[in-house]
Structures are given as C-alpha cells and as structure tokens.
LUMLOLO-562635 format. One record per residue (C-alpha): x, y, z. Coordinates in steps of 0.25 Angstrom, whole numbers, padded with zeros to 4 digits, always signed. Example, Ala and Ser with C-alpha at 12.3 -4.5 7.8 and 13.67 -1.06 7.14 Angstrom:
2
+0049-0018+0031/+0055-0004+0029/
! end
This chain:
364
-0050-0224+0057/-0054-0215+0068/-0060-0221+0083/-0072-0215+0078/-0075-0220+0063/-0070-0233+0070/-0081-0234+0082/-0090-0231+0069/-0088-0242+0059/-0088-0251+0073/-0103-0246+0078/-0106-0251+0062/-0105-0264+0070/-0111-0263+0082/-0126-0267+0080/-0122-0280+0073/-0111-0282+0085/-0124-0279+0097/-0132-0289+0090/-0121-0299+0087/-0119-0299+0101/-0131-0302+0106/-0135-0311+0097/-0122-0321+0100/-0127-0320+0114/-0140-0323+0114/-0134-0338+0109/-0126-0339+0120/-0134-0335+0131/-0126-0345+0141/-0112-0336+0135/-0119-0323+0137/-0125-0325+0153/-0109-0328+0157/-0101-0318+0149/-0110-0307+0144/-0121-0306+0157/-0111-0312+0168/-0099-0306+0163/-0099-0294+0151/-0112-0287+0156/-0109-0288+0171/-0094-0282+0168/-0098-0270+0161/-0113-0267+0167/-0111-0267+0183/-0099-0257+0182/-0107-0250+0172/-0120-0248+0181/-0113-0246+0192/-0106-0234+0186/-0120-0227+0181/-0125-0232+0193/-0117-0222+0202/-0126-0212+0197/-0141-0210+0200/-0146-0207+0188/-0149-0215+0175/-0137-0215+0167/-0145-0223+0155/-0156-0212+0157/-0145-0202+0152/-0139-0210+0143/-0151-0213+0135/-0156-0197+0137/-0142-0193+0129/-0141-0203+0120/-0157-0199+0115/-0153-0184+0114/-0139-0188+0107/-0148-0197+0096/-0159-0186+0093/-0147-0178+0091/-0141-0185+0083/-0152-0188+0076/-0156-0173+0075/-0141-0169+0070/-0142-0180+0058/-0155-0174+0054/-0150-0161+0054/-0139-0163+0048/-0147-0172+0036/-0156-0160+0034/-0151-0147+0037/-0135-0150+0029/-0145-0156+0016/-0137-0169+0022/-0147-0177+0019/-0141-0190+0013/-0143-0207+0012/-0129-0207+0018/-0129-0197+0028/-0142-0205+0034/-0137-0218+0033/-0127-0213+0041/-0135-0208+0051/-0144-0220+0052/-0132-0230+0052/-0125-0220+0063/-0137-0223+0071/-0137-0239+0069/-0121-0239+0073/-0126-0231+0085/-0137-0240+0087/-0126-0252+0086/-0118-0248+0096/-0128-0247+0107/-0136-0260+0103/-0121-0267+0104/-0118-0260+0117/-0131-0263+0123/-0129-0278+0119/-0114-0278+0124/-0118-0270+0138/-0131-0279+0140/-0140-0284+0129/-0132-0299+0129/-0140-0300+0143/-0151-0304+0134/-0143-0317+0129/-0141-0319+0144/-0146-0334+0152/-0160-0331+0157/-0162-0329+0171/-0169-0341+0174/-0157-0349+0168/-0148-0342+0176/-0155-0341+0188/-0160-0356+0186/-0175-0354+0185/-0183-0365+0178/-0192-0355+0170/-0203-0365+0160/-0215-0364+0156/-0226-0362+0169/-0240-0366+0169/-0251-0357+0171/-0252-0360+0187/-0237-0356+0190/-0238-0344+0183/-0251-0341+0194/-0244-0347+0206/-0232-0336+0203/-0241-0324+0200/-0249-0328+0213/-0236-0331+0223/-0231-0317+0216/-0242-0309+0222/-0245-0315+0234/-0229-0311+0236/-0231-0298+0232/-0245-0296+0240/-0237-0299+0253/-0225-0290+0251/-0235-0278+0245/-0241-0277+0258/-0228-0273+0264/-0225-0262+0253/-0223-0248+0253/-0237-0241+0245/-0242-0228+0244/-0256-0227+0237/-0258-0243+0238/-0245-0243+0227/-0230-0248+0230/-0221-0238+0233/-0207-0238+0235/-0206-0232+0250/-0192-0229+0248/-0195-0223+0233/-0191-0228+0219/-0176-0225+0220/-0176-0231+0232/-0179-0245+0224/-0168-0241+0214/-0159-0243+0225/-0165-0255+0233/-0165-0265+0222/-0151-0269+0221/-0156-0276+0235/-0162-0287+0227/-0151-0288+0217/-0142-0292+0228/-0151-0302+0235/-0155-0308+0220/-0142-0309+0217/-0138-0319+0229/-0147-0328+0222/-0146-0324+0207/-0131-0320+0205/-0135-0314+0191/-0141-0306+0197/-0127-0298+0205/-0121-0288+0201/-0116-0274+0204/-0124-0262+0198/-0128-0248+0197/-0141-0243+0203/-0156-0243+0195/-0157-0230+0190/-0170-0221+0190/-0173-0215+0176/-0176-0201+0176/-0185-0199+0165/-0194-0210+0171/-0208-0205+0168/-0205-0205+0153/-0200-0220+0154/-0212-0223+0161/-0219-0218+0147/-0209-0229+0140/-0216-0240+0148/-0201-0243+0153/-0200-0246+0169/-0184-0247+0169/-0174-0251+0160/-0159-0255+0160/-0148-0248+0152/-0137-0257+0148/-0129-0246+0145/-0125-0240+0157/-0132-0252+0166/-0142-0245+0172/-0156-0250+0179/-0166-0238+0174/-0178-0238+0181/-0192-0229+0179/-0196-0224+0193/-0210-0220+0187/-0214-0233+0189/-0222-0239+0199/-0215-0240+0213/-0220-0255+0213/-0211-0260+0200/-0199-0251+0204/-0192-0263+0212/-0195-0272+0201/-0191-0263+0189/-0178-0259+0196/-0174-0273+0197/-0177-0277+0183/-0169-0267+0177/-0157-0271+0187/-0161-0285+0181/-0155-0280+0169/-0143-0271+0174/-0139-0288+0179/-0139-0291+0165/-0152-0298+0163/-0160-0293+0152/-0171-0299+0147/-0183-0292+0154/-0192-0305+0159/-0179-0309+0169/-0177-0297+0172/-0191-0294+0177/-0189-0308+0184/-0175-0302+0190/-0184-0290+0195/-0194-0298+0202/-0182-0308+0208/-0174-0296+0214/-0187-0288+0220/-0193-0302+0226/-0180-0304+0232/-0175-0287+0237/-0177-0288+0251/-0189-0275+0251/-0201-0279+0248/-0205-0266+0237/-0196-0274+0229/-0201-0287+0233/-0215-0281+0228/-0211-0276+0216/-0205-0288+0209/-0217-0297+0213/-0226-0286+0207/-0216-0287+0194/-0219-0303+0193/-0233-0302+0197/-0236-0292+0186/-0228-0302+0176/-0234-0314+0180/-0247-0309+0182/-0246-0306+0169/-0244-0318+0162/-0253-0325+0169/-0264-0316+0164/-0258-0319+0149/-0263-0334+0153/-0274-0334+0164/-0281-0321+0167/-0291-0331+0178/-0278-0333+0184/-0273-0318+0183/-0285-0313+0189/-0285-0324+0201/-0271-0318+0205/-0274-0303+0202/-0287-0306+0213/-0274-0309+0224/-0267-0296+0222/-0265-0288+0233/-0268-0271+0234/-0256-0268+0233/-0252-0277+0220/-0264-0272+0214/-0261-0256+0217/-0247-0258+0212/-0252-0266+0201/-0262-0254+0196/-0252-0242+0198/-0241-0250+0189/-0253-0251+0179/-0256-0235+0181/-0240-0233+0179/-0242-0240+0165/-0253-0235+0158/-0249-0220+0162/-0235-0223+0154/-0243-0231+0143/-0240-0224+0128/-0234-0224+0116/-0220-0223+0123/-0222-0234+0132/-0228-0243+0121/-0217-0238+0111/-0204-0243+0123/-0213-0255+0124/-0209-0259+0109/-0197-0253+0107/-0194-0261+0123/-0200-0274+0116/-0192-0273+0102/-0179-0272+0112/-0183-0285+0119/-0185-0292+0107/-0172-0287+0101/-0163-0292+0116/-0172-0307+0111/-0183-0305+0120/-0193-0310+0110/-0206-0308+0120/-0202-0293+0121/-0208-0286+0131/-0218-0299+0133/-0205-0305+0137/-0206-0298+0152/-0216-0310+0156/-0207-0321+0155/-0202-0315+0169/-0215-0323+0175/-0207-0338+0170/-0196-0333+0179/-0207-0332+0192/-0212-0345+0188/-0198-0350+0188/-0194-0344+0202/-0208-0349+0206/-0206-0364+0201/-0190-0363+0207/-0197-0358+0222/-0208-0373+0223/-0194-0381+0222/
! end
C-alpha cells in the first residue's frame, strides 16, 4: 500500500478520532488542565505563534484565503468533471461527499489536538481560586456601580477626538502594548505566562466587521487575529481576549473576564478603560435582564465620556447589522454549543460571576 492510499484509509478515522478525544477529556477535566493545557498545548502552541509571529501580517488570514479558493476549486473541478465527462454516477458522488467529510475529519481532529481539549480544561475560577455562587440582586449593582465610577475617573485622563476614545498612539500601536498586562498578570496568575507571537491585525477587516466578529483566534497557526474597524475604545479589550485564548483558555465568558483582568492591571490607562467599559457593558447588561429601576439609576451615573463611547460602539453595530452578521451569529453559536458551551453565545454573560467573584475576594 502506497503513503498516499495509506494517509487515506487513516483520514476514514479522523472524525470519530477528534470526537473520541474530546469527549475522554471533558471527563477528566483535572487530567486535561495538567497534561493537555499545561503541557501538550503549551509545547506545541508557543513555538508555533512565535514562528508566524515573526511576520506582520496574518498568517491565518492567508491560510483561510487559500484554503476557500482550493475548496470552490475543488468543488467546481468535481462538477465539471460530473457533468461535462457524462460522469455523473451514485459512486462517483459518494466519493466526493465522503472525500469531503475524511477532509473535514482531519481538521476537526487537528483542531481538537492543537487546541479544542482547552474546553475540557479547570475553569478559571478553580484555578485562580475564585469563589464564584450564585449573587443577589445588590452585589450585582454594587459591581456595576464600583465598575463605572472606576472608569468615570480614568476616562477623564484619556486621549478623545470628537468626545470618543482614541488611541493616541493608533490601533497598532495597542497590538503591541498589551503583552504589558500579560506580564504584570502573570506575577499574580501564572496560567496566564507564557511566550507568544504578536496579535495580528487582519486585513480584510471591514468585511469581518459585516460578520459581526470583533477578533478571533486560529488554533492553527496560534494566532491572535483582531478586526481594527472596531471602535478604538474596545481595541485593548479585544486584543486581550483573543490573547486569552492563544494561553489556552477557551471558553469565551473567562476569556472576556481575562481581558478585563489584564487591561484593569496594564500599567496605561487606554487599556485600564477599556476593560472596565468591557465589564460595565456585561454587567450592565445583566442587571437590566433582572432590574431595569436599577439599570437606569446606574446609567443616570455615567460620565460623558462613557456615554459617547457607549453610542459610537452602538453606531459601529448597527452599521455592520445583516444577514451576514446574523448568519456568523448562528453558525458562531452552533460552534459554542458543539465545544459544550450549552448557553451559546448567551454564554458570554457568565463573565459578570467572575466580577462579582473578584469583588467578594476584594471585602475580605
């Protein structure tokens, strides 16, 4: 048998392989933190993102780019050759859909190999030794007011053109600047160490901003990937999420939490503001779920500059808002349910037990 007929009957395995995997780890969540996320992932992602990282551009941007024109051609070639050579058989497109599923196998089962398992990880509050239970009504209020009257202060001494955040030093700039607060969380978080490639800005930015996607991470070749149409005041914050996931943590409410942990502890205040703003819009949030009295009592204490950073984040939205974005907001939801985050996207509030957490550890 040749290396290539042999790499084929293998791929017949890969999808049942990827989802053995991580279905064993999400059983062992204890097993999976200490030799999958602290050892495996960390061995092959760091030297992996420092490679692509020695180069400006997005790797993964290319990656994707090439592998969408290699599958419409494909594609194309198979129809062609169904058509046009009167090939038009059972078997011959049984073969092509089960060549697309041994394709698909093979990159579910790398993906669950070079990152996936991070969803079977500890949470963050068991390894960091946060006490996250259920919260009553009035600490919910007490964070979202401590959250802006923090972030009312240190707007004061930001940058803002047009009554708007702006990055003085521009959005690449930020790109660079936010390893800062990795290194200072760290000292306190150790999970959070590590040595990695630089966030990359994606070029092709103004049609992701139509997807509804702010920044993602690509497993596949470690890479931080963030949209630089969005608003300056949520750069920091998404930058630092994003890298959240590059350290292996992927569920998306800790890693929003991460962001907001890492900006509140960076030493410039930009990125001091912009992960308040992050958990003020989350918890601000929730509590208008359960008390909108409440919500608007807090609202009445934002300052101008909240409230004008606040507006052009909304603007920013509803100019993207469409059938694209609300066709990646399904497909984005169906992948978090898939990794075991049952809420889906509604998942990303859970972030606000981990400021109440932080906020309970702070009174002892």
């Amino acid at each position: 048998m040749g290396v290539k007929k042999a790499l084929k009957s293998i791929s017949v395995y890969a999808l049942p392989a990827g989802i053995a995997f991580f279905m064993i780890s999400s059983y062992m969540p204890q097993l999976t933190e200490k030799y999958y996320s602290n050892v495996f992932y960390k061995a092959i992602a760091q030297p992996v993102s420092v490679i692509t990282g020695l180069v400006p551009f997005s790797v993964a941007e290319l990656f994707i780019l090439f592998f969408v024109i290699w599958i419409i051609y494909g594609t194309v070639r198979a129809i062609i050759s169904i058509t046009l050579q009167r090939a038009f058989t059972k078997k011959k497109i049984t073969a092509f859909v089960f060549s697309m599923i041994r394709i698909a196998g093979v990159i579910y089962l790398s993906f669950v190999l070079l990152w996936g398992m991070n969803y079977n990880r500890l949470s963050f509050a068991q390894i960091a030794g946060m006490n996250v239970q259920p919260s009553s009504l009035e600490e919910l209020s007490e964070v979202c007011e401590i959250l802006i009257h923090r972030a009312n202060s240190i707007r004061k001494s930001i940058y803002a053109d047009d009554d708007t955040m702006v990055l003085k030093e521009g959005k690449m700039d930020a790109l660079l600047r936010t390893e800062k607060g990795y290194r200072i969380a760290s000292e306190k978080y150790p999970e959070l160490a590590g040595t990695y490639g630089r966030p990359k800005p994606v070029f092709f930015s103004k049609f992701m901003s139509y997807t509804g996607i702010w920044g993602i991470f690509f497993p596949f070749t470690a890479e931080a990937n963030i949209n630089m149409e969005i608003p300056d005041s949520m750069i920091p914050n998404t930058i630092a999420h994003e890298m959240a996931h590059q350290r292996g943590f992927a569920r998306e409410d800790e890693a929003n939490y991460i962001a907001y942990l890492v900006c509140s502890m960076h030493p410039d205040k930009d990125f001091q503001y912009s992960g308040l703003l992050l958990a003020i819009i989350h918890s601000m949030n929730s509590l208008y779920t359960y008390d909108i009295d409440e919500y608007k009592r807090l609202t009445s204490l934002y300052g101008n500059g909240i409230k004008n950073d606040l507006k052009e984040i909304d603007r920013f939205s509803i100019k993207y808002k469409g059938p694209i974005e609300q066709i990646s907001t399904e497909i984005n939801n169906a992948y978090l349910k898939a990794n075991r985050q049952r809420e889906g996207v509604h998942s990303y509030g859970r972030m606000v037990d981990l400021l109440i957490a932080e906020y309970r550890n702070s009174k002892r």
